[in-house]
N, CA and C atoms as a LAMMPS dump frame, in Angstrom:
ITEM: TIMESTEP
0
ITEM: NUMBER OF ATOMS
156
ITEM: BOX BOUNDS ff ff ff
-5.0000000000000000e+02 5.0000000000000000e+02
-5.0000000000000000e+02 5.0000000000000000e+02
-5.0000000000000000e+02 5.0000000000000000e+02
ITEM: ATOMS id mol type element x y z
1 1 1 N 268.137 162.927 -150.144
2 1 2 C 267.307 163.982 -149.581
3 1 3 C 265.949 163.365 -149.246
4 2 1 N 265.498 163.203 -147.503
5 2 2 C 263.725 162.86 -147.522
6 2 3 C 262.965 163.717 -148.508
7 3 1 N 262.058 162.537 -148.637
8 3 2 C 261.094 163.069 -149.476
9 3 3 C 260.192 164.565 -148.962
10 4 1 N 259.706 164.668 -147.635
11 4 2 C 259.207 165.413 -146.933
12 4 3 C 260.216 166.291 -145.737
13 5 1 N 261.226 166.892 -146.449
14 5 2 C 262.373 167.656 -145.349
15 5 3 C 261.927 168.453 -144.929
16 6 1 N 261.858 168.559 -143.449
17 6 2 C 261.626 169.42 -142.634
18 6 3 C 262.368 171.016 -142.602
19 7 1 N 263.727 170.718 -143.173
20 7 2 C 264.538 171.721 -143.443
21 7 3 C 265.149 171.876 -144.644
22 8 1 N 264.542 172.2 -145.909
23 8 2 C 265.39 171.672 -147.115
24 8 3 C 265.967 172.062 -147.975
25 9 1 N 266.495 173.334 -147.461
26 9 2 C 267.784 174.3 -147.434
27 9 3 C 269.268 173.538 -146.206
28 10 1 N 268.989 173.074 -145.504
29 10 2 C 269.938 172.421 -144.588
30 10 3 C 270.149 171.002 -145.108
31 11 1 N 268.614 170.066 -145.871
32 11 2 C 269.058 169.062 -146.637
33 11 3 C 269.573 168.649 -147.831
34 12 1 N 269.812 170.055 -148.378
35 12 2 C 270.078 170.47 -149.775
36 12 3 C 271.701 170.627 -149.637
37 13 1 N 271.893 171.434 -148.688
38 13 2 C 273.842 171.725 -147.947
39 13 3 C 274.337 170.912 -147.738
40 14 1 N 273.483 169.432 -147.08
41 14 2 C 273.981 168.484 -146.954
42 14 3 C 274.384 167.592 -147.662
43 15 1 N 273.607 167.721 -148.601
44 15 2 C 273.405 166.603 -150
45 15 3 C 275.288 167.263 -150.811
46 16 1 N 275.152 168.681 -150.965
47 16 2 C 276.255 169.052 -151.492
48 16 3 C 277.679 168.732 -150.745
49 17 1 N 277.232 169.057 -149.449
50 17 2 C 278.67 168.402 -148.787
51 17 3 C 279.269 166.911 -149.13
52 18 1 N 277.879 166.371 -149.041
53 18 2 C 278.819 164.823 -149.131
54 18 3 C 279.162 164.252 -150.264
55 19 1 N 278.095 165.225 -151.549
56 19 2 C 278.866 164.872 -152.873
57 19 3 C 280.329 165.914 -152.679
58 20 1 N 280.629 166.644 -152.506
59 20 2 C 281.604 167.191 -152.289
60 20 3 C 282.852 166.395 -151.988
61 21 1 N 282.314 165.694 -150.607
62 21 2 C 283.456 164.736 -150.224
63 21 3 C 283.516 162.985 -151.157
64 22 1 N 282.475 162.866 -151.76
65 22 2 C 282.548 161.058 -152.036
66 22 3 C 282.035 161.405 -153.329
67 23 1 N 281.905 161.867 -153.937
68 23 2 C 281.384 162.254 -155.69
69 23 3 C 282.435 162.371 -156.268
70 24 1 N 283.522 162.619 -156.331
71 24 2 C 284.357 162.776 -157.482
72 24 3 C 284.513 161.029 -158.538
73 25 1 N 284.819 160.374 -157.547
74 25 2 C 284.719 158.87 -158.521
75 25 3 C 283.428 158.623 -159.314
76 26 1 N 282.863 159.068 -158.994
77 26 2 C 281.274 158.91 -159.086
78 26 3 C 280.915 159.827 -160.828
79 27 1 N 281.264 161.319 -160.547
80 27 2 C 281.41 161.785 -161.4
81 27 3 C 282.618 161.525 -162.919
82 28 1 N 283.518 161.122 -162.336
83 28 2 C 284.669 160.774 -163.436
84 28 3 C 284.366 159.433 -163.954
85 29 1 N 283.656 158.563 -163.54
86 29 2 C 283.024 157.177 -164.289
87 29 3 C 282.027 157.445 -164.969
88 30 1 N 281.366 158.415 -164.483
89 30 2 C 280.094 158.825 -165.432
90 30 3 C 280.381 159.751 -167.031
91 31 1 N 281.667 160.292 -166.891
92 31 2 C 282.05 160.808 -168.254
93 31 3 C 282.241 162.705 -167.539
94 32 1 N 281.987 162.98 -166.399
95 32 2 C 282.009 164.587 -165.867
96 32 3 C 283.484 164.82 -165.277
97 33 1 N 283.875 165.574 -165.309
98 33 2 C 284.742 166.477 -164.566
99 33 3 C 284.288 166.866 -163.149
100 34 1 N 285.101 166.334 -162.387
101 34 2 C 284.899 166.995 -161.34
102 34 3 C 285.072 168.186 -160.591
103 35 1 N 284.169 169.219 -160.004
104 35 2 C 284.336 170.173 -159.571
105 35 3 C 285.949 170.489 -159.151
106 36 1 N 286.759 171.888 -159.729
107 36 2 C 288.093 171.716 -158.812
108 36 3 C 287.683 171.917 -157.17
109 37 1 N 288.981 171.704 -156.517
110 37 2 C 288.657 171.717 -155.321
111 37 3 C 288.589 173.171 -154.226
112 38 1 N 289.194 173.705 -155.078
113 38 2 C 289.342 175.392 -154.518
114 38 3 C 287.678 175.693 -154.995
115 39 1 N 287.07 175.441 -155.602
116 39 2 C 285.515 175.723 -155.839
117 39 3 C 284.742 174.886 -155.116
118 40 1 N 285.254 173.946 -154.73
119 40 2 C 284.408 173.112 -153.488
120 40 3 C 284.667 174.382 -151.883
121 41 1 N 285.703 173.846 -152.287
122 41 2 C 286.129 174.528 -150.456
123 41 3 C 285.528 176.03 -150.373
124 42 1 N 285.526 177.131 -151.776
125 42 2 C 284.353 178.191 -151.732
126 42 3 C 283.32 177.817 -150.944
127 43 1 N 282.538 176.762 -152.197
128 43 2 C 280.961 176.445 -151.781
129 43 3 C 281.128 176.078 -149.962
130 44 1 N 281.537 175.353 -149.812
131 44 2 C 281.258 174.656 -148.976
132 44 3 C 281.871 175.71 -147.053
133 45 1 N 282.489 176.627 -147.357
134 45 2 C 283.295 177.463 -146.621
135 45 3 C 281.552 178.424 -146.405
136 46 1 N 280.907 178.613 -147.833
137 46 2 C 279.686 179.822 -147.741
138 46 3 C 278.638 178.899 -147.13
139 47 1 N 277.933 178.052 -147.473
140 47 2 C 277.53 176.918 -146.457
141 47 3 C 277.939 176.703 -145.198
142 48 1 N 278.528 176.774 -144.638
143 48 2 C 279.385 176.732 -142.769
144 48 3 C 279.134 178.495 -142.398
145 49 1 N 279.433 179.289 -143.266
146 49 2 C 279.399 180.486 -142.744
147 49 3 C 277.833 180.86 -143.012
148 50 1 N 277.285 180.486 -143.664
149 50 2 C 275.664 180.703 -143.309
150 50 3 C 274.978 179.512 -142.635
151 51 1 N 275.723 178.927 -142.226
152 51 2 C 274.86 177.791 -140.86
153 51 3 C 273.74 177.06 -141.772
154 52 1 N 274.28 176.632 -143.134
155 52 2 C 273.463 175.603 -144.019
156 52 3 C 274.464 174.573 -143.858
């Protein structure tokens, strides 16, 4: 996330999308569970439908 986001509700959606897509390894080496995926595809379905 820039330090100074111009939009940072849209850089915040973004940040979640791509942990969404490339975080799960990330999280399961670190000792976490990863989000299931039917709770991703929620989040991420309400994000697209509010144009974040």
């Amino acid at each position: 996330i820039p330090k100074k986001p111009t939009l940072p509700h849209k850089e915040a959606a973004e940040f979640f999308k791509w942990g969404f897509a490339h975080g799960d390894k990330a999280a399961e080496s670190l000792g976490y569970i990863p989000l299931p995926k039917n709770t991703k595809d929620k989040i991420i379905k309400y994000l697209n439908e509010n144009k974040l």
